[in-house]
N, C-alpha and C positions, 0 to 999 in steps of 0.2 A: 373207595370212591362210590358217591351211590348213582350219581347218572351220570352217561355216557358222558358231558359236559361239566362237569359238577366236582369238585372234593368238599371235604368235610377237614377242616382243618381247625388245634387245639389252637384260640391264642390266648395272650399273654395272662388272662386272668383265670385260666382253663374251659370257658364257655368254648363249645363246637359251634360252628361259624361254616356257612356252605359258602363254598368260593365257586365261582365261574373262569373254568377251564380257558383262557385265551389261546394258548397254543403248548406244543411239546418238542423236543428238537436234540438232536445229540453234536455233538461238537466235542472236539479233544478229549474223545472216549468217555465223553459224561454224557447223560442222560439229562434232560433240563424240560421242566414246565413252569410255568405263567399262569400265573391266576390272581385273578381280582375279585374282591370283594363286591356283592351285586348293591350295596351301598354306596359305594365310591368307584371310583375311577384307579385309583394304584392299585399299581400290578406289582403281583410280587413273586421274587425269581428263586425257586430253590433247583437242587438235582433232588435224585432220584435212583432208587435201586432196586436191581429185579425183585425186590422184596414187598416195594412199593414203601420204602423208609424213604421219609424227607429229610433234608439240610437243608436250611436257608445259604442261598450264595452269599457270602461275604468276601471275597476275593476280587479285587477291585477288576484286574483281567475277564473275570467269568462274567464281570456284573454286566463289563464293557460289550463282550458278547451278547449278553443275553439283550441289551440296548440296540446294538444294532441288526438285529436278526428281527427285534417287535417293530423297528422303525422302517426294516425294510417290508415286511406284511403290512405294518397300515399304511406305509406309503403306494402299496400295491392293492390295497383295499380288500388284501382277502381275507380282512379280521374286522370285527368292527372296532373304534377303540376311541 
């Protein structure tokens, strides 16, 4: 990560890509952040390991969590989004 708000993430055609940090959260012993691209508006949900390795969530459960954890901060306005 290079700012405090910030990752640096590989995508699909290997170009690095800064994303903005929307939030971080642990839930059923997983680790989990949010982040959006400062282009667009999607937010995209992977875990996370003390290593600082990502996986993208694909698990429809995890997804559903990470949905309503983002809808309850913007519904409480402590993110902007």
């Amino acid at each position: 990560m290079s700012e405090e708000n910030t990752i640096v993430v590989i995508d699909e055609n290997g170009n690095e890509v800064e994303m903005e940090i929307v939030l971080t959260f642990e839930a059923d012993n997983k680790k989990f952040v949010l982040f959006k691209n400062f282009e667009d508006d999607d937010v995209y949900a992977y875990t996370y390991d003390e290593d600082g390795n990502l996986e993208a969530v694909e698990n429809e459960e995890d997804l559903d969590i990470c949905a309503e954890v983002l809808n309850t901060f913007q519904d409480e306005d402590l993110i902007d989004g």
